[in-house]
C-alpha positions in Angstrom: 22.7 -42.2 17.3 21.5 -46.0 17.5 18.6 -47.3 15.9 16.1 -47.2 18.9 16.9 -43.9 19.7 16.5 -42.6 16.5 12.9 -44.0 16.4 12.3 -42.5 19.5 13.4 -39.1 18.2 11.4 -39.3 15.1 8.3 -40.1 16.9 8.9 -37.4 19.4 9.7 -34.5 17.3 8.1 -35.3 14.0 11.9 -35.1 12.8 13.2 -37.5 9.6 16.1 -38.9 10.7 18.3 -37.0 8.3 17.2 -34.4 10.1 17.6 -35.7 13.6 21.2 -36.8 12.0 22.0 -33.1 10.8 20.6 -31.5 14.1 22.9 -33.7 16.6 25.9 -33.4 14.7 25.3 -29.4 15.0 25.0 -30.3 18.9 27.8 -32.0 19.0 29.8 -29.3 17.3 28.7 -26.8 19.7 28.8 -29.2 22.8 32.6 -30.4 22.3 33.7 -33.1 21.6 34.0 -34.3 25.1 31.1 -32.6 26.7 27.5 -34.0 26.2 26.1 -30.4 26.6 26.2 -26.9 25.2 27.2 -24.5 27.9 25.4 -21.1 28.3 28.6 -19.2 26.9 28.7 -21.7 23.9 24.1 -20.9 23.3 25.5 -17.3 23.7 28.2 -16.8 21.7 26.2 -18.8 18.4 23.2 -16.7 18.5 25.5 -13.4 19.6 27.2 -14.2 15.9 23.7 -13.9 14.0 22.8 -10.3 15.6 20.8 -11.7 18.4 20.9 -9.8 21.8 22.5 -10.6 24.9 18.9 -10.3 26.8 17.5 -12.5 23.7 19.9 -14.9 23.8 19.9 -15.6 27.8 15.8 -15.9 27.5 16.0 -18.4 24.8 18.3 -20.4 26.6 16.5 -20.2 30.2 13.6 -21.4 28.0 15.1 -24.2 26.7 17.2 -25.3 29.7 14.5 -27.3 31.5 16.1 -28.4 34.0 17.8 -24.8 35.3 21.0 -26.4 35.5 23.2 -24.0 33.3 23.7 -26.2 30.7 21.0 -27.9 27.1 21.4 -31.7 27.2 20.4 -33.2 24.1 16.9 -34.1 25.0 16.2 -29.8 26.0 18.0 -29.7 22.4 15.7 -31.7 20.4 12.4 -30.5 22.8 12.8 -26.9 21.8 13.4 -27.9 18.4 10.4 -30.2 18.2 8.3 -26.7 19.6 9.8 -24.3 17.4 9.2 -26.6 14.3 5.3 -26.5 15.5 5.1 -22.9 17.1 1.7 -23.1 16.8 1.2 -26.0 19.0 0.4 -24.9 22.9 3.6 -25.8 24.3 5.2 -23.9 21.3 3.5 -20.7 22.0 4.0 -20.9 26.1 7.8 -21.5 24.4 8.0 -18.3 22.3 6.0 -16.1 25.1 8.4 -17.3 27.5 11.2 -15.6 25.1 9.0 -12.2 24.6 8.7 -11.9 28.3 12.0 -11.2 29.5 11.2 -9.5 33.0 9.1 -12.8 33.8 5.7 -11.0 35.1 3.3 -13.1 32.1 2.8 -10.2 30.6 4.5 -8.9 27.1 4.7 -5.3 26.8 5.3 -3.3 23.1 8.8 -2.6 24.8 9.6 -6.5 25.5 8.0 -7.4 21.8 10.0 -4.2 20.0 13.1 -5.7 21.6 12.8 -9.3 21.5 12.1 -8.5 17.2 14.9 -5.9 17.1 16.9 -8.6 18.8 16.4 -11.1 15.2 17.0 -7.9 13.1 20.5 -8.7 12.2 19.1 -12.8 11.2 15.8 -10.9 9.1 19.0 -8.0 7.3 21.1 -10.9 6.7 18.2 -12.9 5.0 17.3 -9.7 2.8 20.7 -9.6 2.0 21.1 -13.2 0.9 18.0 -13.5 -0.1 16.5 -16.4 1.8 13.6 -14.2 2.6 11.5 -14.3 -0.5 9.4 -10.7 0.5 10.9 -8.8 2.9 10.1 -6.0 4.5 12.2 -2.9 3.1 12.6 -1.3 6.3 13.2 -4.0 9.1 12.9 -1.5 12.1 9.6 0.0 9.9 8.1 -3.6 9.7 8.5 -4.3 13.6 6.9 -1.0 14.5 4.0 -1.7 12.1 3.9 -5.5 13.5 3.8 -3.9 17.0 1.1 -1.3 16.5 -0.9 -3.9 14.5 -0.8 -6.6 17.4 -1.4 -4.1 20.5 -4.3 -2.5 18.1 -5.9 -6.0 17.7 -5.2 -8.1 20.3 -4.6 -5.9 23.5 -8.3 -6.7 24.9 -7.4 -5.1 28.4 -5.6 -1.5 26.5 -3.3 -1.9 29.1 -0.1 -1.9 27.3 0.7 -5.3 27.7 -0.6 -9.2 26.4 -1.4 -12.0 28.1 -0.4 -15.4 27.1 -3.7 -16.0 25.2 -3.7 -12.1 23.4 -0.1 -13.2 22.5 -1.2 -16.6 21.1 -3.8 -15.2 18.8 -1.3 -12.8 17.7 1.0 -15.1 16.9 -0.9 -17.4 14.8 -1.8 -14.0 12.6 1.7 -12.2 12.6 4.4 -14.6 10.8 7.0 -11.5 11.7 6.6 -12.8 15.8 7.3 -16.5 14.9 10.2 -16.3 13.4 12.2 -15.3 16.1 12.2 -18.7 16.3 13.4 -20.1 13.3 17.3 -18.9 13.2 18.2 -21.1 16.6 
């Protein structure tokens, strides 16, 4: 990466630039070495390897594939990365409710959010295992229930079942467990 566009990178994301340094050459492994993108099947297969669903996966990446061409450029890359390093931000949140609403309607149901968090179970066992995750829940599958039932309690104003992106947002900046579905990509 040259000098300039380093700069522009660090102001952009917030990024140092050994981070910005590690972060490409992970894109560039999962790009190819001729290709200047990472392919849908590529975004797939990484996430597929850390227990993430197939309906999980092909969410995140029609998130982060702003231009709907099929392919993440460098630029989507670093974006979503710059979002999912502030997931508190606006644009972060609109980010990770785009990935709990997988049927597209703007609305999250308990179904959508129980799957979307089953979906990161195999990242949160394989943390417990290793143990990166410094208090974690005993029972995963126990923990996402509670989460759910706490956040449709709370922050279902309507009692319709389902939250709208500002219910989500306030949910999100009280339950960690919903953010970090994020944090494995």
């Amino acid at each position: 990466i040259n000098a300039e566009y380093m700069g522009n990178l660090q102001s952009e994301t917030g990024f140092s630039a050994e981070e910005i340094e590690r972060l490409y050459q992970h894109f560039r492994t999962k790009a190819g070495a001729k290709s200047h993108v990472i392919a849908r099947d590529t975004f797939e297969e990484e996430l597929r390897t850390q227990g993430c669903s197939r309906k999980f996966c092909m969410s995140l990446f029609d998130a982060i594939d702003s231009e709907n061409n099929g392919t993440i450029s460098l630029q989507e890359y670093f974006a979503a990365l710059a979002l999912f390093a502030n997931d508190t931000s606006a644009a972060g949140l609109k980010l990770i409710f785009q990935l709990y609403d997988t049927d597209g309607d703007s609305w999250i149901t308990r179904k959508e959010m129980q799957d979307c968090l089953r979906s990161m179970s195999g990242v949160l066992e394989m943390e417990q295992i290793s143990g990166k995750d410094r208090d974690p829940p005993a029972d995963i599958e126990a923990a996402i229930q509670e989460t759910v039932l706490a956040v449709f309690a709370e922050f279902d104003l309507l009692q319709n079942g389902a939250l709208q992106y500002e219910e989500f947002a306030a949910a999100v900046r009280k339950h960690p467990l919903l953010r970090r579905v994020t944090q494995h990509w």
